[in-house]
C-alpha positions in Angstrom: 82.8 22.3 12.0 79.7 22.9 10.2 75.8 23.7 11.7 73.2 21.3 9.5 69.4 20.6 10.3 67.3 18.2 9.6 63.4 17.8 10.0 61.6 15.6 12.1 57.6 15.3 11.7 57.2 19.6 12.0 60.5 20.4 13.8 63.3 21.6 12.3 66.1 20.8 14.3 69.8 21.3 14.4 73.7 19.3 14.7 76.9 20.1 14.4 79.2 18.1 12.2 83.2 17.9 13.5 83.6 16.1 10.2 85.7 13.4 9.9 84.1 11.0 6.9 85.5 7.7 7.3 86.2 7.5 10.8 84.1 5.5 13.6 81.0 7.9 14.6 80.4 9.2 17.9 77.2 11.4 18.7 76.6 13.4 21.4 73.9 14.6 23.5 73.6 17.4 25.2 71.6 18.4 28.9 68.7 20.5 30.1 69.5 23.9 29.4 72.6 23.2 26.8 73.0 22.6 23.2 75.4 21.1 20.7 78.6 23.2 21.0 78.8 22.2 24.8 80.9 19.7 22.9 82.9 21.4 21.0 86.2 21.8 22.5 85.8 18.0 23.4 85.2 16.9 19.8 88.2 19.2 18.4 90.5 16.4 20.4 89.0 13.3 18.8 91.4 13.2 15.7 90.5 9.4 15.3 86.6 10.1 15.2 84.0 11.6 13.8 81.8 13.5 16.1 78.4 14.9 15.7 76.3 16.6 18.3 72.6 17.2 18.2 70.7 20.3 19.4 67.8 18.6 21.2 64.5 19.6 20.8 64.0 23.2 22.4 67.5 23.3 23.0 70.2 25.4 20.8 69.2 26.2 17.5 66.8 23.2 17.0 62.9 24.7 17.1 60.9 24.6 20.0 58.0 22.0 20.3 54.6 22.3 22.0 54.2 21.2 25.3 52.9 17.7 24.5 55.9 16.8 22.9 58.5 16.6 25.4 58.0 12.8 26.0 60.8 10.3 26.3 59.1 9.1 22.7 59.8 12.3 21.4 63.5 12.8 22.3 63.8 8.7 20.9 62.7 9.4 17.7 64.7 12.6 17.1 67.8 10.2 17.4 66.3 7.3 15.3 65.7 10.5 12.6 69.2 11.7 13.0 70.6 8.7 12.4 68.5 7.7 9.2 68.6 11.1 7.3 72.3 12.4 8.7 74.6 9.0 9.1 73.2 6.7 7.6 75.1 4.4 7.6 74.7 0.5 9.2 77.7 0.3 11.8 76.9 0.4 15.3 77.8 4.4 16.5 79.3 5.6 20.3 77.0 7.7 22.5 77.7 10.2 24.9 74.9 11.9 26.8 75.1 14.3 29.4 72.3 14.0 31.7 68.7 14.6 29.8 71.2 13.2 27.1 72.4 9.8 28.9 68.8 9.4 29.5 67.8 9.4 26.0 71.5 7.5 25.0 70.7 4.2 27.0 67.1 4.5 26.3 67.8 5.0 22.7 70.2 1.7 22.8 67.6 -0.1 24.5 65.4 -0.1 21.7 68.0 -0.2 19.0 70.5 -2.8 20.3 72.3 -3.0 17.1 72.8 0.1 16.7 74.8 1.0 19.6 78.6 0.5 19.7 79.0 1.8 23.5 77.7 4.3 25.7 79.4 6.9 28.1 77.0 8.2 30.4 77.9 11.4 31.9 76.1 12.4 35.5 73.0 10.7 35.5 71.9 7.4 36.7 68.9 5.2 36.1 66.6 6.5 38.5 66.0 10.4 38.0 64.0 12.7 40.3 64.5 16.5 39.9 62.6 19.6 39.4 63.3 22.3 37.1 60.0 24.4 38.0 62.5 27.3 38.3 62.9 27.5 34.4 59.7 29.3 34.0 60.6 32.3 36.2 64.2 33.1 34.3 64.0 36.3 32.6 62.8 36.1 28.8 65.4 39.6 28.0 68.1 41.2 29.8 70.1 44.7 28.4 73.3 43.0 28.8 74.9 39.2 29.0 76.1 40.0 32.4 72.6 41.1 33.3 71.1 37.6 31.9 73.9 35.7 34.2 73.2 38.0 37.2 69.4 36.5 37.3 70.4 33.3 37.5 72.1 33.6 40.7 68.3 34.2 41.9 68.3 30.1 41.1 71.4 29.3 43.3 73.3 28.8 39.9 76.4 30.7 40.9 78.5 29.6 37.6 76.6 30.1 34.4 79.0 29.0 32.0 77.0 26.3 30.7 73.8 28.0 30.7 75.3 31.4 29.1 76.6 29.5 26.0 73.2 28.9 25.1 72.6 33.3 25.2 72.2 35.4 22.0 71.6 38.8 21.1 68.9 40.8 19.4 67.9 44.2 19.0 66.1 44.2 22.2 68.3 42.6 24.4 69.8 38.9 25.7 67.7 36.0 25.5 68.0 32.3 26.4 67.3 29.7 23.0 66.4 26.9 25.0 62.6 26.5 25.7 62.4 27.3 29.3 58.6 26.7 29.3 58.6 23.8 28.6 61.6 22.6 30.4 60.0 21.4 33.4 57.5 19.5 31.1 60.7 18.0 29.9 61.9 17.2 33.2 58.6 15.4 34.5 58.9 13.4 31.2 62.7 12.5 31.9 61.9 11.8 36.1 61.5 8.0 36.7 62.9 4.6 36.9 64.9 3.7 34.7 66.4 0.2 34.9 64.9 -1.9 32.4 66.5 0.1 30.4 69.7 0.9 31.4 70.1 -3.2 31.8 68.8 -3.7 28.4 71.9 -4.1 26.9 75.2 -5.2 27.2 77.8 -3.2 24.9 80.9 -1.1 26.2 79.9 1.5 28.8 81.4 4.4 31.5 79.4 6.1 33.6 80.9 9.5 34.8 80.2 10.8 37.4 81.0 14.5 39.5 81.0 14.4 43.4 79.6 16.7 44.3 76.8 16.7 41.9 72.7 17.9 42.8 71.2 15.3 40.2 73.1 11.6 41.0 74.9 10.4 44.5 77.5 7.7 44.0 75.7 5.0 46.0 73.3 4.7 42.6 76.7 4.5 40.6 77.9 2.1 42.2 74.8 0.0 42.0 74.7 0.9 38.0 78.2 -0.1 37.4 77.8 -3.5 39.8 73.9 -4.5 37.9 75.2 -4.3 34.4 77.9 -5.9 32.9 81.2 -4.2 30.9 80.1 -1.5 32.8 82.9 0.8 34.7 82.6 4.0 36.4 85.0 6.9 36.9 84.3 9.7 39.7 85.6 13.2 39.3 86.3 14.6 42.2 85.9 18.5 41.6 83.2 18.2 39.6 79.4 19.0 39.9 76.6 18.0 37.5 78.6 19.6 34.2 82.1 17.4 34.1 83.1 18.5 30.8 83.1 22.4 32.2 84.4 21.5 36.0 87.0 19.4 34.8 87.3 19.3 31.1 91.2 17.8 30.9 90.1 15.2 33.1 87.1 14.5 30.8 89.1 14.5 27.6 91.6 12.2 29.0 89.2 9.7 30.4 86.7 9.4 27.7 90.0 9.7 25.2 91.4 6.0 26.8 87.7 4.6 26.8 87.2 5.1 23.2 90.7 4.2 22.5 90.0 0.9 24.0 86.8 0.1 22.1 
């Protein structure tokens, strides 16, 4: 596993490589709030492929852009870069996106056809409406990690595994690395309707899906899986918005057979 960056217009932004040269490629995209090595005990699975996983703008340990740039354009482009400097390479890749990151996997596919092999989508559907408003008001530095996770119960966000592994330490204390800022810019950017391009394209997909998730009920699922064709749909049924934390087995084996089967 190595960290690598790579520049985009005046961002410098960051991936981790699982390795594997030779094998069929699968990238994938982080949420709101995460970064790259969210992945990483996921990737260490695939023996068969090899994995890469981006640090999305103002994520992980890519750089942080200014506030204009947090468009759906931007987050396109960042994967059309990654692709042409990093894999290079003409066969059609597999895309995994959780949330922010499904978004910009199917949107991504939409406009590059070709270069999509399949898609998993995890726990976001094609019509997104949420608020992350909150972002601005979590603390820039805390004395200790437990400190950092203790302020974001003040959010309702009772487990903070997923945001904690984006923490580090400096001489003055805990910070966050993504770009909580901005985040709700992000978010405004990402809320919409989404169909024309979810339905834009026809490869291999799996849409994954936690019950008891905050950001996607099943009913639009459902719908998904029934408007677009080779299209299936799994539901985890002790999961929330994160599957790969709540029930990372499960996730493992079921994404496992998918790409198995492409």
């Amino acid at each position: 596993m190595k960290r690598l960056y790579f520049n985009n217009k005046n961002l410098r932004l960051s991936y981790v490589d699982f390795e594997g040269n030779g094998k069929p490629i699968l990238l994938c995209l982080h949420g709101h709030f995460g970064n790259a090595r969210t992945f990483s005990k996921f990737a260490q699975t695939l023996k068969n492929w090899h994995v890469f996983a981006l640090d999305q703008r103002g994520h992980g340990w890519s750089d942080h852009a200014d506030s204009s740039h947090y468009k759906r354009e931007d987050y396109i482009h960042d994967i059309e870069q990654f692709i042409e400097q990093v894999i290079d390479d003409n066969q059609p890749i597999v895309i995994l996106g959780h949330s922010l990151g499904g978004v910009n996997a199917y949107q991504f596919a939409a406009k590059h056809n070709d270069k999509v092999r399949a898609l998993i989508i995890e726990d976001i559907g094609a019509e997104v409406n949420d608020d992350l408003s909150f972002a601005k008001s979590i603390i820039d530095t805390a004395p200790t990690l437990e400190d950092l996770s203790e302020n974001l119960k003040n959010f309702g966000i009772n487990d903070s595994r997923y945001f904690l592994e984006s923490a580090f330490e400096t001489g003055n204390g805990w910070h966050f690395r993504f770009d909580k800022n901005n985040l709700p810019i992000s978010q405004e950017s990402l809320n919409g309707v989404w169909w024309d391009d979810f339905l834009a394209t026809d490869c291999q997909a799996i849409l994954l899906h936690g019950r008891h998730s905050h950001v996607v009920n099943i009913e639009q699922i459902e719908r998904m899986a029934d408007k677009r064709i080779n299209t299936t749909y799994q539901v985890f049924e002790d999961s929330g918005h994160a599957i790969h934390y709540d029930e990372p087995k499960q996730f493992i084996k079921i994404v496992s057979d998918f790409l198995d089967k492409l």
